[in-house]
DSSP file (Angstrom, degrees, kcal/mol; ACC not computed):
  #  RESIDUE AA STRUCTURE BP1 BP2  ACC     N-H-->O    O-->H-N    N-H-->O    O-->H-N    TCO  KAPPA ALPHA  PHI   PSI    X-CA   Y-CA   Z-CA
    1    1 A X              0   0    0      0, 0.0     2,-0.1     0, 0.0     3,-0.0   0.000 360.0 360.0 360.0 129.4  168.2   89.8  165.8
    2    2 A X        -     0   0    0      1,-0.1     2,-0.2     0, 0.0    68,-0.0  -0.499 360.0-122.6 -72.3 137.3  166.8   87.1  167.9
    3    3 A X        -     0   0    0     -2,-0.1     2,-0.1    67,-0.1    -1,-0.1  -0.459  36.4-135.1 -96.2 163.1  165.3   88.1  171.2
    4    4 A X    >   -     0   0    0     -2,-0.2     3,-0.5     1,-0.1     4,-0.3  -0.451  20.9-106.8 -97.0-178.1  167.6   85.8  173.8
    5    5 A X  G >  S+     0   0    0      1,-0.2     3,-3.2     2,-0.2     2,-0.5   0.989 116.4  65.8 -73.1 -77.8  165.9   83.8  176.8
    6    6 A X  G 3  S+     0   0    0      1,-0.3    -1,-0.2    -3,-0.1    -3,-0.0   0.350 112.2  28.5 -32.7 -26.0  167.3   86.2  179.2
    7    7 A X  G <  S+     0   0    0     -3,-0.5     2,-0.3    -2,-0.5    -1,-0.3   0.164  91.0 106.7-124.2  15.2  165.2   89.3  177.9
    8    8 A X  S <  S-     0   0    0     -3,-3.2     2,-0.1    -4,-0.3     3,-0.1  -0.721  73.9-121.3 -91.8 137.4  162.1   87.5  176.5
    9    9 A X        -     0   0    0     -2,-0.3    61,-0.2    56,-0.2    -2,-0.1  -0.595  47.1 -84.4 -80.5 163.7  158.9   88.1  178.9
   10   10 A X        -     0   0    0     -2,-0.1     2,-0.2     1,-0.1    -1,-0.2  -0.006  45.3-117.5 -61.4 147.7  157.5   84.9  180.1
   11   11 A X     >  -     0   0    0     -3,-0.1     4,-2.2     1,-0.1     5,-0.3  -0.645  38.2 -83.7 -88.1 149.3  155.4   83.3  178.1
   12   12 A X  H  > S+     0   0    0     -2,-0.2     4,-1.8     2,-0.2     5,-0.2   0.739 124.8  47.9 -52.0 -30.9  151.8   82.5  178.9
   13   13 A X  H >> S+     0   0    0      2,-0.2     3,-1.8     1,-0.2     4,-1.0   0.735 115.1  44.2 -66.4-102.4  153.0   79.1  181.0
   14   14 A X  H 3> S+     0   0    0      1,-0.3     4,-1.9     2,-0.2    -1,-0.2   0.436 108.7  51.1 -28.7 -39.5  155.2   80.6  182.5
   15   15 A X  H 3X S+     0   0    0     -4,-2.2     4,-1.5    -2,-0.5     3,-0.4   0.894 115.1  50.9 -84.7 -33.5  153.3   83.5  183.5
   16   16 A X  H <X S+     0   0    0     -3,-1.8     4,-2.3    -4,-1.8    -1,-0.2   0.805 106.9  48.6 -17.7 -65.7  151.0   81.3  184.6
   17   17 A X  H  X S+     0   0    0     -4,-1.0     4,-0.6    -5,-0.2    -2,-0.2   0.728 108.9  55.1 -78.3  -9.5  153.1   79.1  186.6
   18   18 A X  H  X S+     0   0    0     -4,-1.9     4,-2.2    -3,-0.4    -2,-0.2   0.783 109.4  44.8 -69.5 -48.8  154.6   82.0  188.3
   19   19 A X  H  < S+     0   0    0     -4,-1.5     3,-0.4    -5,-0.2    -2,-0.2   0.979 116.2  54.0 -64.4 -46.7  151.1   83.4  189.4
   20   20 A X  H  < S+     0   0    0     -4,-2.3     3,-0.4     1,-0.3    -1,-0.2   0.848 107.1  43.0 -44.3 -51.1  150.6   79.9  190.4
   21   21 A X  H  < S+     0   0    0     -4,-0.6     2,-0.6     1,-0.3    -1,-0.3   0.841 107.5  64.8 -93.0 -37.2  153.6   79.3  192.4
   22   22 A X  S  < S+     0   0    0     -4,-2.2     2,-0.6    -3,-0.4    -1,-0.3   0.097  73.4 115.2 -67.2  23.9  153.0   83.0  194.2
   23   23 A X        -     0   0    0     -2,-0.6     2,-0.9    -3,-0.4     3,-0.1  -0.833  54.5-156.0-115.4 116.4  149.4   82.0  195.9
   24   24 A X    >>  -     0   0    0     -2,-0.6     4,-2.8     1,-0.2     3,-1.5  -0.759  10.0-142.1 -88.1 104.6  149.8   82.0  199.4
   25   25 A X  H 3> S+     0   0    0     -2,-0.9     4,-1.8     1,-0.2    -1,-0.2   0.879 102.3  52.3 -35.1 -53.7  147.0   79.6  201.0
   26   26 A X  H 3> S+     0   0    0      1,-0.2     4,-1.9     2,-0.2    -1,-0.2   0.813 115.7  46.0 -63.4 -21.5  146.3   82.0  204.1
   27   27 A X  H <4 S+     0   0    0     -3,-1.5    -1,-0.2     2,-0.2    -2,-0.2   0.818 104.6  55.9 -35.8 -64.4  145.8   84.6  201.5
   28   28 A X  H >X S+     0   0    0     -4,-2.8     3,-2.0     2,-0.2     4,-0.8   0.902 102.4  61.2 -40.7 -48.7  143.8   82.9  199.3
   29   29 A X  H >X S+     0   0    0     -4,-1.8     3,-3.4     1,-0.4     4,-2.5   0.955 100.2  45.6 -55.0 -73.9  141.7   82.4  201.8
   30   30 A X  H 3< S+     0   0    0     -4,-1.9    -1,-0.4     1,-0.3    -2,-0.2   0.154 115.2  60.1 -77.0  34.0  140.8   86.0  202.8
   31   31 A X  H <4 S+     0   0    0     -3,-2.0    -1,-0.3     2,-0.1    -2,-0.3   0.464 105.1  41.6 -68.5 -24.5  140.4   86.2  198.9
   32   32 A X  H XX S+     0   0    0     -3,-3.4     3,-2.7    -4,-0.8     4,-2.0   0.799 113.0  55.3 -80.9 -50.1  138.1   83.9  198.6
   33   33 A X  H 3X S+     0   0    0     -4,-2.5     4,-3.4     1,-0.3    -3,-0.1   0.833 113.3  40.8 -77.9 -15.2  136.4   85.4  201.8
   34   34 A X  H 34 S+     0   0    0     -5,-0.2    -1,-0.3     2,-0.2    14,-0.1   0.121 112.6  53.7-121.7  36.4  136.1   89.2  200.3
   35   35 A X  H <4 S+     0   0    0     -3,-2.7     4,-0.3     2,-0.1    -1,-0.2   0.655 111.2  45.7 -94.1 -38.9  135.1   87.9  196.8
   36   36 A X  H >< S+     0   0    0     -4,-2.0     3,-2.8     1,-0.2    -2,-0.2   0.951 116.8  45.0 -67.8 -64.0  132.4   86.1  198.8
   37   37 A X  G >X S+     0   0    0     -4,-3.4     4,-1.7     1,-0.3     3,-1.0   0.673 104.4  69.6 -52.9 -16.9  131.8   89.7  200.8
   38   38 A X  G 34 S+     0   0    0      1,-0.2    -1,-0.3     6,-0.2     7,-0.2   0.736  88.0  57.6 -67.8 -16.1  131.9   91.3  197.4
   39   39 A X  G <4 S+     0   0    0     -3,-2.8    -1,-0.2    -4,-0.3    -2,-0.1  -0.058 120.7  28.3-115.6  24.2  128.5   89.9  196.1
   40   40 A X  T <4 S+     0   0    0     -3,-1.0     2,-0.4     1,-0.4    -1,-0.2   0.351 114.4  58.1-142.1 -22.1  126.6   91.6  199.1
   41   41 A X     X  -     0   0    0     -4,-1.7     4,-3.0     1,-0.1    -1,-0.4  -0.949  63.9-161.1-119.9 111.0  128.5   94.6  200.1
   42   42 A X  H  > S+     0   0    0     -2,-0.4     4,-2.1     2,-0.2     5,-0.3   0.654  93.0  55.2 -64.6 -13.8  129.1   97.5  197.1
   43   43 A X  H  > S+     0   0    0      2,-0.2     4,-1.4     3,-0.1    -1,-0.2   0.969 114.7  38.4 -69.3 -57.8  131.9   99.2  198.7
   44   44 A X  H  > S+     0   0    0      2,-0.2     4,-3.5    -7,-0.2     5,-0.3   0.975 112.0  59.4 -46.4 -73.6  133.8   95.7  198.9
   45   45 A X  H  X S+     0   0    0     -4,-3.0     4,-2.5    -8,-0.4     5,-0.3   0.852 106.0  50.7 -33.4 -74.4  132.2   94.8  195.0
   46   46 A X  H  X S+     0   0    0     -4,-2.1     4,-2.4     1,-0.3     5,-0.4   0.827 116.2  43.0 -34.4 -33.4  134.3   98.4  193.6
   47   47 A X  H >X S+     0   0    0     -4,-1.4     4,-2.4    -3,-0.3     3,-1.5   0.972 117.1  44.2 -77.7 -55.2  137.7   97.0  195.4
   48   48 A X  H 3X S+     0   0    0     -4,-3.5     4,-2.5     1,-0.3     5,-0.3   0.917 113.4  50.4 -49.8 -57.0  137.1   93.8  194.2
   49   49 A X  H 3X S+     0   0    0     -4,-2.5     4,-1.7    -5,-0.3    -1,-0.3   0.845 113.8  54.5 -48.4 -36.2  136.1   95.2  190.6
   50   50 A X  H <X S+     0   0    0     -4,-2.4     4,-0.8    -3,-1.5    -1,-0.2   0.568 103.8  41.6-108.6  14.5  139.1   96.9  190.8
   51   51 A X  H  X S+     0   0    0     -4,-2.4     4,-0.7    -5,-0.4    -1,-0.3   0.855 114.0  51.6-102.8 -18.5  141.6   94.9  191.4
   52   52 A X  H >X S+     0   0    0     -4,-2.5     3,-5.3    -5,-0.3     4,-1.2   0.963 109.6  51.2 -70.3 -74.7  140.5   92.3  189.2
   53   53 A X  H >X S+     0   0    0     -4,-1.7     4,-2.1    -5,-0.3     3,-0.7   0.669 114.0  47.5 -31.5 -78.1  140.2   95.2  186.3
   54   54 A X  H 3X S+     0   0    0     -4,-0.8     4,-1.6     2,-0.3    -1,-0.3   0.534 113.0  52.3 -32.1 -39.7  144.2   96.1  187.5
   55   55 A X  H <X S+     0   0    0     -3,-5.3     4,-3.9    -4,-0.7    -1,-0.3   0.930 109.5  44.8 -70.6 -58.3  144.9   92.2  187.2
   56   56 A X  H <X S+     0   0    0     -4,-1.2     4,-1.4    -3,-0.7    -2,-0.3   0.683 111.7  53.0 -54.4 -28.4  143.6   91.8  183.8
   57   57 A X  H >X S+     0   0    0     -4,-2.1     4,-1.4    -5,-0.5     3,-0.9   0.967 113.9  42.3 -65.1 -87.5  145.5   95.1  182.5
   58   58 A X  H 3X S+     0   0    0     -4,-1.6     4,-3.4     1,-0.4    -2,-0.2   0.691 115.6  51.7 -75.8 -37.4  149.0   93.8  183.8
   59   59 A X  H 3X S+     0   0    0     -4,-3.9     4,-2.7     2,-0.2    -1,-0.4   0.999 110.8  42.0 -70.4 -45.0  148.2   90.4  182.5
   60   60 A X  H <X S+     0   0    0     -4,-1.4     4,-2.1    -3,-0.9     5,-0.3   0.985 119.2  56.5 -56.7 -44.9  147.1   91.6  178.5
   61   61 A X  H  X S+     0   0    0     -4,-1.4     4,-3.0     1,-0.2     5,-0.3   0.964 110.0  41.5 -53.3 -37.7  150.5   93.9  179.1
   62   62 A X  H  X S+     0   0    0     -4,-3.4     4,-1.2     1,-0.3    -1,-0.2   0.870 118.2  39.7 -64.0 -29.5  152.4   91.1  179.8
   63   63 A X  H  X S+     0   0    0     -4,-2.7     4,-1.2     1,-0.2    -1,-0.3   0.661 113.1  61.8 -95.2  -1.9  151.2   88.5  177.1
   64   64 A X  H  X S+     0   0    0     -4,-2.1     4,-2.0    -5,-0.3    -1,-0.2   0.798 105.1  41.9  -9.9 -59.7  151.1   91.5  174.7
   65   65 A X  H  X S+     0   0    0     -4,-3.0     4,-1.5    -5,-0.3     5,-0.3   0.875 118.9  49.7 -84.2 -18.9  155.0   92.2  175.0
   66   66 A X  H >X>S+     0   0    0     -4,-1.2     3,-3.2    -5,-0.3     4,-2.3   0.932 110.6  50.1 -53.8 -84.8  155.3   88.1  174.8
   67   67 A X  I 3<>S+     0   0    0     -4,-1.2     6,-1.6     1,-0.3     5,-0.8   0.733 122.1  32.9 -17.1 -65.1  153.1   88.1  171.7
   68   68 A X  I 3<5S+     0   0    0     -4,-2.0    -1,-0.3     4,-0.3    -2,-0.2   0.646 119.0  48.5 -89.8  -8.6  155.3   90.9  170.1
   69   69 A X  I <<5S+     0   0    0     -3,-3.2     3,-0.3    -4,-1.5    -2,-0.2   0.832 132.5   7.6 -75.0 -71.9  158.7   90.1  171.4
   70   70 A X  I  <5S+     0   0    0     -4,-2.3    -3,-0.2    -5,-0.3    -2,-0.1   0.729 137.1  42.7 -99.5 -25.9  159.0   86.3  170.7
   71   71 A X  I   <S-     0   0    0     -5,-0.5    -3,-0.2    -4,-0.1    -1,-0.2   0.461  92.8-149.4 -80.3 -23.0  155.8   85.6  168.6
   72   72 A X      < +     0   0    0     -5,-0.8    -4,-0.3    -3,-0.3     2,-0.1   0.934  40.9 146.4  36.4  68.7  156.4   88.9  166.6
   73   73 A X        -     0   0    0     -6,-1.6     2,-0.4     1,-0.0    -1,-0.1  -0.353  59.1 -92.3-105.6-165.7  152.6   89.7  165.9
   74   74 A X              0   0    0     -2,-0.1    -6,-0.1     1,-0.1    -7,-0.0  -0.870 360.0 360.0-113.7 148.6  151.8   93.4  165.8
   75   75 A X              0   0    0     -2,-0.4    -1,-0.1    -7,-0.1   -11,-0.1   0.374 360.0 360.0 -38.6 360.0  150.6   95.2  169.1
């Protein structure tokens, strides 16, 4: 059985263009400014490190269940 559009995760464009489309400029901004504050201040670095870490997890889950829904590779 074929997995249908409606229950296939997005696929890396998509999941892409979704992060894409969710970037708020005034956001960005004070992202920008406490990546900038990350590279002086360690307290700041750890958040930073771990939200990136948190980002990279949720993306490999997501193109993982892509990979193995609609691509059918092994986990």
């Amino acid at each position: 059985m074929s997995a249908t559009r409606a229950d296939a995760p997005p696929g890396p464009d998509e999941l892409l263009a979704r992060l894409i489309a969710a970037i708020d400029p005034v956001e960005a901004r004070v992202g920008v400014q406490t990546w900038g504050e990350a590279t002086t201040d360690p307290a700041i670095r750890d958040i930073v490190v771990d939200m990136t870490d948190r980002m990279r997890a949720m993306l490999h889950d997501c193109l993982t269940a892509w990979l193995v829904k609609v691509e059918h590779h092994e986990p």
